[in-house]
C-alpha positions in Angstrom: 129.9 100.3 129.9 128.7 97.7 127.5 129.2 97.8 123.8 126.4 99.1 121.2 125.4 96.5 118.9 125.8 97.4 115.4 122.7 96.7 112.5 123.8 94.8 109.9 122.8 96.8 106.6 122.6 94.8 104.6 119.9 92.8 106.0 118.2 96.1 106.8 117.8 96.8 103.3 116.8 93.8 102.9 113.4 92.8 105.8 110.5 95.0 107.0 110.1 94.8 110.9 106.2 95.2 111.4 104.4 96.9 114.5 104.2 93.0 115.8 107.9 92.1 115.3 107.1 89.8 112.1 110.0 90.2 109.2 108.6 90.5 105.5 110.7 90.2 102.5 110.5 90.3 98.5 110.0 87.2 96.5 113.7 86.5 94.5 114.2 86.1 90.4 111.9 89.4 90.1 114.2 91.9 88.4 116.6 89.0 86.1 115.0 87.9 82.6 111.8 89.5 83.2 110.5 89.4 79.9 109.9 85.5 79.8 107.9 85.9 83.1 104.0 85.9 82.9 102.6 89.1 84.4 100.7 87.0 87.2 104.5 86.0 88.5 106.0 89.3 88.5 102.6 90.8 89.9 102.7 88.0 92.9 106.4 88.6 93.3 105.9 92.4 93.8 104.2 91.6 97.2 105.8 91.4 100.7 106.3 88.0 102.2 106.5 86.6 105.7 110.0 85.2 106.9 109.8 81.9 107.7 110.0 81.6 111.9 113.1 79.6 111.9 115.1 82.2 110.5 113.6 85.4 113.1 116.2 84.2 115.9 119.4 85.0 113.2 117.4 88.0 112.5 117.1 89.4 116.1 120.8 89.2 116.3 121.6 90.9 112.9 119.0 93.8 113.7 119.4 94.0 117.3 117.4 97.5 117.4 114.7 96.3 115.0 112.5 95.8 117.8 
């Protein structure tokens, strides 16, 4: 029998999988020195972002059941 693949945590608590297989993510520098940030940065920053395509084939391997 073949080996189960294990999740790498850390990068599950990190990415959303959508329905379509795309990976979102946080923006960074949200939570550090927030109080010399305007509001419009923190508010923009609070949204979920698209991975860029050239990092979903590292992905696939570090979630192999992501999918």
């Amino acid at each position: 029998m073949k080996q189960k693949l294990k999740t790498n945590k850390a990068m599950a608590k990190r990415v959303m999988v959508t329905g379509s297989g795309k990976f979102l993510r946080r923006k960074v520098a949200i939570n550090h020195l927030r109080r010399n940030k305007s509001a419009q940065l923190i508010r923009g920053a609070n949204k979920k972002y698209q991975l860029a395509t050239a990092d979903t084939r590292r992905l696939k391997r570090l979630l192999p059941y992501a999918f």
